[in-house]
TORKOL-4160 file (C-alpha; in steps of 0.2 Angstrom, whole numbers, padded with zeros to 4 digits, m for minus):
96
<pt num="1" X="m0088" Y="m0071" Z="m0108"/>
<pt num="2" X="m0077" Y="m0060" Z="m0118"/>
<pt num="3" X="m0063" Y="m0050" Z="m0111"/>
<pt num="4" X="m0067" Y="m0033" Z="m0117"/>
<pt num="5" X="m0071" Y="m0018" Z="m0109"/>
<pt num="6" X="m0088" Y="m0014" Z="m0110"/>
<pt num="7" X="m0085" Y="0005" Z="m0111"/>
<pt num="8" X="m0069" Y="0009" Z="m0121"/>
<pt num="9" X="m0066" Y="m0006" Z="m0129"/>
<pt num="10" X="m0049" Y="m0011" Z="m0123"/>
<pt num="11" X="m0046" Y="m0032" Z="m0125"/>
<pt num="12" X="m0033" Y="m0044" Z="m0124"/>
<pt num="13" X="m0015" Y="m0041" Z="m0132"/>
<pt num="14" X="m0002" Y="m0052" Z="m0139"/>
<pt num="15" X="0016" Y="m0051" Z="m0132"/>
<pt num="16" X="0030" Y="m0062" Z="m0127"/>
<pt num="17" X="0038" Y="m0071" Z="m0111"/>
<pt num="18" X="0056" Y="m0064" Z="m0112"/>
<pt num="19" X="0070" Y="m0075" Z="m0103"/>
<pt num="20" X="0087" Y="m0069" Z="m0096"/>
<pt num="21" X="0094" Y="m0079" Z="m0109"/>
<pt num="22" X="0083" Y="m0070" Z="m0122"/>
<pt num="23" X="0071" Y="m0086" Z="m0127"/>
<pt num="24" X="0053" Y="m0080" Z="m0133"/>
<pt num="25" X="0038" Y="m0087" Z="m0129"/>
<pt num="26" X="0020" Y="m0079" Z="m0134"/>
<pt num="27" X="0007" Y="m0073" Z="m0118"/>
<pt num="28" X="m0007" Y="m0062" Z="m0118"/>
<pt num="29" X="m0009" Y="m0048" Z="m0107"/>
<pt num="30" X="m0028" Y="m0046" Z="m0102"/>
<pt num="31" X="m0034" Y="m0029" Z="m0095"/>
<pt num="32" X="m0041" Y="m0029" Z="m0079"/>
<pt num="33" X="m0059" Y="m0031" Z="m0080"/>
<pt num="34" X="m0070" Y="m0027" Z="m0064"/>
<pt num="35" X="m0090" Y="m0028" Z="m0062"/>
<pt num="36" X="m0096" Y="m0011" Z="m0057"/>
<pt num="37" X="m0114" Y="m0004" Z="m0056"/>
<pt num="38" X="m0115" Y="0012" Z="m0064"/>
<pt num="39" X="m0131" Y="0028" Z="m0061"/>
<pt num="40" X="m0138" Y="0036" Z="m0074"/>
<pt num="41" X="m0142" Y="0052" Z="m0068"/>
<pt num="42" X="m0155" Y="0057" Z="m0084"/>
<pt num="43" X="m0161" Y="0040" Z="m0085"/>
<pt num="44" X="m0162" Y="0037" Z="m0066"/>
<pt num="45" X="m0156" Y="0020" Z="m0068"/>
<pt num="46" X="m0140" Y="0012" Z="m0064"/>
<pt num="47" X="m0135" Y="m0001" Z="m0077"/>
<pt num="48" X="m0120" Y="m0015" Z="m0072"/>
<pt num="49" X="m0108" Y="m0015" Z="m0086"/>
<pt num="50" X="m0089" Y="m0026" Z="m0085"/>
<pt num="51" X="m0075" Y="m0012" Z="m0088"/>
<pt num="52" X="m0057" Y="m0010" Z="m0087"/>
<pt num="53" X="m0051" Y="0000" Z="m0073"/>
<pt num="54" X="m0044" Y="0014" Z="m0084"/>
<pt num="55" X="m0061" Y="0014" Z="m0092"/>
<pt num="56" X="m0069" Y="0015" Z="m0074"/>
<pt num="57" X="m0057" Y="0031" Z="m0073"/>
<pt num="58" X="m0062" Y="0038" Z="m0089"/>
<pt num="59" X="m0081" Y="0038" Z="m0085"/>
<pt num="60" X="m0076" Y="0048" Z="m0069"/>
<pt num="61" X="m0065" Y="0060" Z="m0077"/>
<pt num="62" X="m0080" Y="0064" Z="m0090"/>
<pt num="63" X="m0090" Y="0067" Z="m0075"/>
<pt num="64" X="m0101" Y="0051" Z="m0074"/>
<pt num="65" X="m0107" Y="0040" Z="m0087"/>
<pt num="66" X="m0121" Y="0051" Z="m0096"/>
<pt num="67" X="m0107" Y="0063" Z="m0101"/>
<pt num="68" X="m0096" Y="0049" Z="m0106"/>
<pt num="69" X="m0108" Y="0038" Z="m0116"/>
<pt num="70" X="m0115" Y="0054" Z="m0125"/>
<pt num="71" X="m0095" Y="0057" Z="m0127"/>
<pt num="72" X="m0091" Y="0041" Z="m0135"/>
<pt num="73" X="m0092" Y="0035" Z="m0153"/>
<pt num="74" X="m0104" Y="0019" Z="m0154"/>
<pt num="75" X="m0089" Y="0009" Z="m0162"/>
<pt num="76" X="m0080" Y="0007" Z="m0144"/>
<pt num="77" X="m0096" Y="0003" Z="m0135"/>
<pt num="78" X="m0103" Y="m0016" Z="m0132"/>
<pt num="79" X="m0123" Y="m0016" Z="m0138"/>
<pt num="80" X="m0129" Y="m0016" Z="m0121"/>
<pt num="81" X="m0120" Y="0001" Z="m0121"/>
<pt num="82" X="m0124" Y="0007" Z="m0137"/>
<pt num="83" X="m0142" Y="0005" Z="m0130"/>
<pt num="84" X="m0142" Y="0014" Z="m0114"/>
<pt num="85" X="m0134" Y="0028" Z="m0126"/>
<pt num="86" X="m0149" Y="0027" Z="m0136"/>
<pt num="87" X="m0160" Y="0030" Z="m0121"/>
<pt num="88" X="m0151" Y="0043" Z="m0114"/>
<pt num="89" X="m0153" Y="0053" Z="m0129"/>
<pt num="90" X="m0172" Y="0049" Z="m0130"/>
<pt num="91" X="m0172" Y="0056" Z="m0111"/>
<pt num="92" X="m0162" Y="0070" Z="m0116"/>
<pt num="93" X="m0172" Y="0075" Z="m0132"/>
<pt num="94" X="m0187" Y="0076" Z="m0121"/>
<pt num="95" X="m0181" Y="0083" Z="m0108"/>
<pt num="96" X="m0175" Y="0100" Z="m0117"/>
C-alpha cells in the first residue's frame, strides 16, 4: 500500500539526517496517514479513504467531503476518489 494521501496527494519526501558534527545521511519523512470513514451527505454513503491528517483538516474546513471533492482537481485525488467525485456529481445533477 502506497503512502499517499488519498484526498490531497501529499506522499513521502526526501531529506537528510543531520549530525552535530554535520555528517549527512538521506531519510524520508512520510506524512501521517490515518484510516478514517468519511459521510457523503448527497450520496448518503460514507466511503473509507487513507488520508493525511492535514488532509483530514482540509476536508473539515471545506465543510465535509462533498464540498471538498467537488473543490478539488481530479489530479490530486486517488481513482477511488476520482470516483466518488463522479457520483456525487451524478447525485447533484439530478438532484437540481
Amino acid at each position: 500500500m502506497s503512502r499517499i494521501c488519498e484526498l490531497t496527494g501529499k506522499g513521502r519526501q526526501v531529506g537528510h539526517n543531520v549530525s552535530h558534527a554535520n555528517n549527512k545521511t538521506k531519510r524520508l519523512f512520510l506524512p501521517n496517514l490515518q484510516n478514517v470513514t468519511l459521510m457523503s451527505e448527497k450520496l448518503d454513503r460514507s466511503f473509507k479513504f487513507r488520508v493525511s491528517t492535514h488532509g483530514l483538516r482540509s476536508v473539515e474546513h471545506n465543510g465535509g467531503l462533498d464540498n471538498w471533492l467537488l473543490k478539488t482537481s481530479d489530479d490530486n485525488l486517488s481513482p477511488r476518489a476520482v470516483k466518488v467525485k463522479r457520483d456525487l456529481k451524478k447525485a447533484v445533477a439530478t438532484a437540481a
